[in-house]
KETIVEX-106409 format. One record per residue (C-alpha): x, y, z negated; residue number from 1. Coordinates in Angstrom, 1 decimal. Example, Ala and Ser with C-alpha at 12.3 -4.5 7.8 and 13.67 -1.06 7.14 Angstrom:
// KETIVEX-106409
<node u="12.3" v="-4.5" w="-7.8" resi="1"/>
<node u="13.7" v="-1.1" w="-7.1" resi="2"/>
// end
This chain:
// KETIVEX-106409
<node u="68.6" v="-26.0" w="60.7" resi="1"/>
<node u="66.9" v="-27.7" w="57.5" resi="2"/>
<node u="67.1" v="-23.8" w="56.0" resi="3"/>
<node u="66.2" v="-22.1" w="58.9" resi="4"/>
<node u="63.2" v="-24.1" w="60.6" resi="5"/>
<node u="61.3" v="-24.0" w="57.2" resi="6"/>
<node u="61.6" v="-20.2" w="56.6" resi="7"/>
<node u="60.8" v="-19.3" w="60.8" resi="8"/>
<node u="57.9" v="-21.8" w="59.9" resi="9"/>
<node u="57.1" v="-19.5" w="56.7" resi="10"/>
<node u="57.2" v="-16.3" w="58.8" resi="11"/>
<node u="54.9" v="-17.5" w="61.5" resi="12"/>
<node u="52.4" v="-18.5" w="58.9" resi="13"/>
<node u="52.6" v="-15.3" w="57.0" resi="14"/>
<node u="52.4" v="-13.8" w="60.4" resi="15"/>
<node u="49.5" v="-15.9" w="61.7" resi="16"/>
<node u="47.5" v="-15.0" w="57.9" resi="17"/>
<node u="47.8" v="-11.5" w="58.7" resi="18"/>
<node u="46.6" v="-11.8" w="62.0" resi="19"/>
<node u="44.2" v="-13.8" w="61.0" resi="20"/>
<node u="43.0" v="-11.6" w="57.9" resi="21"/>
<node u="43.0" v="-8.2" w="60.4" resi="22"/>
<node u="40.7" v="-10.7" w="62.9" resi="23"/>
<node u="38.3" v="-11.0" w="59.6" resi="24"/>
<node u="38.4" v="-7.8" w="58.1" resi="25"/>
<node u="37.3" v="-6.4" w="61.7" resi="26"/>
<node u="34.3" v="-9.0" w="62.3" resi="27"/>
<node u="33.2" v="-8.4" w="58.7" resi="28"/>
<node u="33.2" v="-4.5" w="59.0" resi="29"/>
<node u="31.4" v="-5.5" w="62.6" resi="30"/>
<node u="28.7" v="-7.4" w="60.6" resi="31"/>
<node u="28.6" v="-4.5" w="58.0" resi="32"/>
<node u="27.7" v="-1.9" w="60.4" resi="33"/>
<node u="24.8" v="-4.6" w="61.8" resi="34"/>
<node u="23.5" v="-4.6" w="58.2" resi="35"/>
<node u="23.4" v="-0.7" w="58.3" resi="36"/>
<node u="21.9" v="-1.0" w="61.5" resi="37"/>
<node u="19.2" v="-2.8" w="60.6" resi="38"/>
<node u="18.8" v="-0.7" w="57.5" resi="39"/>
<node u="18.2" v="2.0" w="59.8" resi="40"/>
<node u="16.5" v="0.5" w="62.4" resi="41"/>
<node u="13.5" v="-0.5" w="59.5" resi="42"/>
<node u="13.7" v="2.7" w="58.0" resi="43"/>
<node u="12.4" v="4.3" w="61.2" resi="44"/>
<node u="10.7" v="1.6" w="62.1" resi="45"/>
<node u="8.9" v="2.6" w="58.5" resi="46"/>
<node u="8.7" v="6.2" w="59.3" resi="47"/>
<node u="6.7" v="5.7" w="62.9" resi="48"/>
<node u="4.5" v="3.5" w="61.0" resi="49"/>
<node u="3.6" v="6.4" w="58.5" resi="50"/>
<node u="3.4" v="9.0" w="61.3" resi="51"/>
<node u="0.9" v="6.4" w="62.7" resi="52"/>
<node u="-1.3" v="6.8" w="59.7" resi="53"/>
<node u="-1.2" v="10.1" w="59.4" resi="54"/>
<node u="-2.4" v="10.2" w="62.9" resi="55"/>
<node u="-5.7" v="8.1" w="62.1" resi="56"/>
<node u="-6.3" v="10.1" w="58.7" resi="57"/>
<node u="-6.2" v="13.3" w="61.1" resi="58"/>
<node u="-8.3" v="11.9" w="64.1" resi="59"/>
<node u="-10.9" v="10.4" w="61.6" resi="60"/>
<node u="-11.2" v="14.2" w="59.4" resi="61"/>
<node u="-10.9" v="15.4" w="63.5" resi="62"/>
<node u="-14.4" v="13.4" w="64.2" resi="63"/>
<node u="-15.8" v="13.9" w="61.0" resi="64"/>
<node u="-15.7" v="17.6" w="61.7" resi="65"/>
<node u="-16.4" v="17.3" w="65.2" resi="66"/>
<node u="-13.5" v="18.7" w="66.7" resi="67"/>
<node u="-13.3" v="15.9" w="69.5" resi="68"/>
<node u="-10.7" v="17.5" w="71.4" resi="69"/>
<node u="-8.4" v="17.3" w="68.4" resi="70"/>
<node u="-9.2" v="13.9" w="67.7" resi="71"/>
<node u="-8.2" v="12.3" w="71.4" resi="72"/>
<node u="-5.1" v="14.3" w="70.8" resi="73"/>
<node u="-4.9" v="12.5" w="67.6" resi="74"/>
<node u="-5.8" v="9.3" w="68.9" resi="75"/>
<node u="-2.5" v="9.8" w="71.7" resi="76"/>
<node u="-0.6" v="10.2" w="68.9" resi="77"/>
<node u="-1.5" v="6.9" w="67.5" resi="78"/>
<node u="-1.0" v="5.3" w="70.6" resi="79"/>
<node u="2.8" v="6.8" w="71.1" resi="80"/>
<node u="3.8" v="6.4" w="67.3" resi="81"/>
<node u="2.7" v="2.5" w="67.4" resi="82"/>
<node u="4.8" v="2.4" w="71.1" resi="83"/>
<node u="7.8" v="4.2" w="68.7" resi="84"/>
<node u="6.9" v="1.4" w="65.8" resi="85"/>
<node u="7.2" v="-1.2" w="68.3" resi="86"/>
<node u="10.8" v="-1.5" w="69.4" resi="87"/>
<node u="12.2" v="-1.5" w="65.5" resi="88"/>
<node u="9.7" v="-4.0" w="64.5" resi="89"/>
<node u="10.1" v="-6.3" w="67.6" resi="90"/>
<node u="14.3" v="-5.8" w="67.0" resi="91"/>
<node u="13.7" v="-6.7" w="62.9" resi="92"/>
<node u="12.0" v="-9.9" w="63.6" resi="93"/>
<node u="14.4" v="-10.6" w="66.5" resi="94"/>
<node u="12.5" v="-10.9" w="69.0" resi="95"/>
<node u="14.1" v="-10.0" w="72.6" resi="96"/>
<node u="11.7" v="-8.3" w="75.2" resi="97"/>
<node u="12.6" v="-6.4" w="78.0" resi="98"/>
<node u="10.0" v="-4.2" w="78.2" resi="99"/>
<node u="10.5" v="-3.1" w="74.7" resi="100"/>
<node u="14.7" v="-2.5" w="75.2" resi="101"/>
<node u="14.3" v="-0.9" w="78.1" resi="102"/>
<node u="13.8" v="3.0" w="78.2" resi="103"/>
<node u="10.6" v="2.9" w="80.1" resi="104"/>
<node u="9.1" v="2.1" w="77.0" resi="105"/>
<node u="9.9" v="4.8" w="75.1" resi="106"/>
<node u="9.7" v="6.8" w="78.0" resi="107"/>
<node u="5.7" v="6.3" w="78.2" resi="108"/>
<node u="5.4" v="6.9" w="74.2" resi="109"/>
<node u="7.5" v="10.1" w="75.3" resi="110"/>
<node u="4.9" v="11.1" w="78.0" resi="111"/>
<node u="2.2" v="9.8" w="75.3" resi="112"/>
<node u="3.5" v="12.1" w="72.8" resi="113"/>
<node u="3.7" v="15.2" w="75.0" resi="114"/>
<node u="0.4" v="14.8" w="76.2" resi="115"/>
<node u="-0.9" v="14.7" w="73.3" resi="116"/>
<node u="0.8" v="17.9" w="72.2" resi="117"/>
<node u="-0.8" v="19.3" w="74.8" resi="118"/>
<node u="-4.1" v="18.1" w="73.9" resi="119"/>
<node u="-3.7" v="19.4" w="70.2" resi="120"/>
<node u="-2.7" v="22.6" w="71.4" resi="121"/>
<node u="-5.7" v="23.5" w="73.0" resi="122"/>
<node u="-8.4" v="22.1" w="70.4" resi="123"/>
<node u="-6.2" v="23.3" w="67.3" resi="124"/>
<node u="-8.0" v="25.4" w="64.9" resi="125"/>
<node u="-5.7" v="28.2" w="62.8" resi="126"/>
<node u="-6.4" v="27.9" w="58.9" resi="127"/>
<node u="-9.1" v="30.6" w="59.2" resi="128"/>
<node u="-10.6" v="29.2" w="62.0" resi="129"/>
<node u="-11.3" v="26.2" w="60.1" resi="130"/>
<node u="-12.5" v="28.0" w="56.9" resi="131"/>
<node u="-15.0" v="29.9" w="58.8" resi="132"/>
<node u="-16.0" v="26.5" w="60.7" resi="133"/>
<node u="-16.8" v="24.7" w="57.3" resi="134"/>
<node u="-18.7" v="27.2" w="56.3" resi="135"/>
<node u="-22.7" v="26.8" w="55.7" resi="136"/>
<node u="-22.9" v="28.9" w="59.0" resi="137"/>
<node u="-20.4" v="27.5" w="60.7" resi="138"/>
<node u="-20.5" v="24.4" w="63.7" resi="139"/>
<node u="-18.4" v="21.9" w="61.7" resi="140"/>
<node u="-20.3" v="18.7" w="60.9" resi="141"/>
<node u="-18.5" v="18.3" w="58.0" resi="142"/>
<node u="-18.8" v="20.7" w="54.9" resi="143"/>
<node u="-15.4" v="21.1" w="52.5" resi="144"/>
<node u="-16.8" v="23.4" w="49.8" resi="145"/>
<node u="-18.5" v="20.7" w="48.0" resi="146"/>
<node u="-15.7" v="18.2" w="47.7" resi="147"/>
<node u="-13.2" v="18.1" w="44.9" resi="148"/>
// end
């Protein structure tokens, strides 16, 4: 009994360790694949954000050569990207809204986004278009050839 008690005592805690190490190897990969998760959840976050710039640089060159079709497509865009940008930003800084985590949210930037396509569709100029618009006799308000 003195022999045996200690050595069942032995092989329940080596038992109990490896159960417990298995318990903490899986919450640790758990909290690994958070990490990632967050990685990628600024990265796109980060990659709305520039598609949002992008947007205004094109709807303020859209204006500027008075294409205002083109530039309220551009300006839709802007509103859908900053809709995209929302959710990762509101999820980074951990802040919990349900209109955000729901899919009606990107659902709207969705119908923002194809509405907008739609938009740039019709008012998009080809290259050759715009070369002949930025012309001296053409209607664009803004002239190209003397910028470099």
């Amino acid at each position: 009994m003195r022999t045996g008690l200690p050595s069942l005592f032995g092989v329940a805690a080596k038992g109990g360790a490896k159960l417990a190490t298995v318990k903490l190897d899986a919450k640790l990969a758990h909290m690994k694949s958070l990490g990632q998760a967050k990685a990628l959840t600024g990265l796109i976050g980060l990659s709305n954000l520039a598609l949002l710039v992008s947007s205004t640089a094109n709807a303020v060159d859209a204006h500027d050569s008075g294409n205002r079709g083109l530039m309220y497509a551009n300006i839709t865009r802007m509103l859908s990207y900053s809709m995209f940008a929302a959710g990762p930003a509101l999820y980074l800084l951990n802040i919990r809204s349900a209109t955000a985590q729901s899919g009606w949210f990107a659902l709207i930037a969705f119908a923002f986004l194809l509405v907008a396509e739609e938009i740039a569709a019709k008012y998009h100029k080809s290259e050759l278009e715009k070369l002949l618009s930025s012309c001296f006799w053409g209607k664009s308000k803004k002239y190209h050839f003397g910028i470099f």
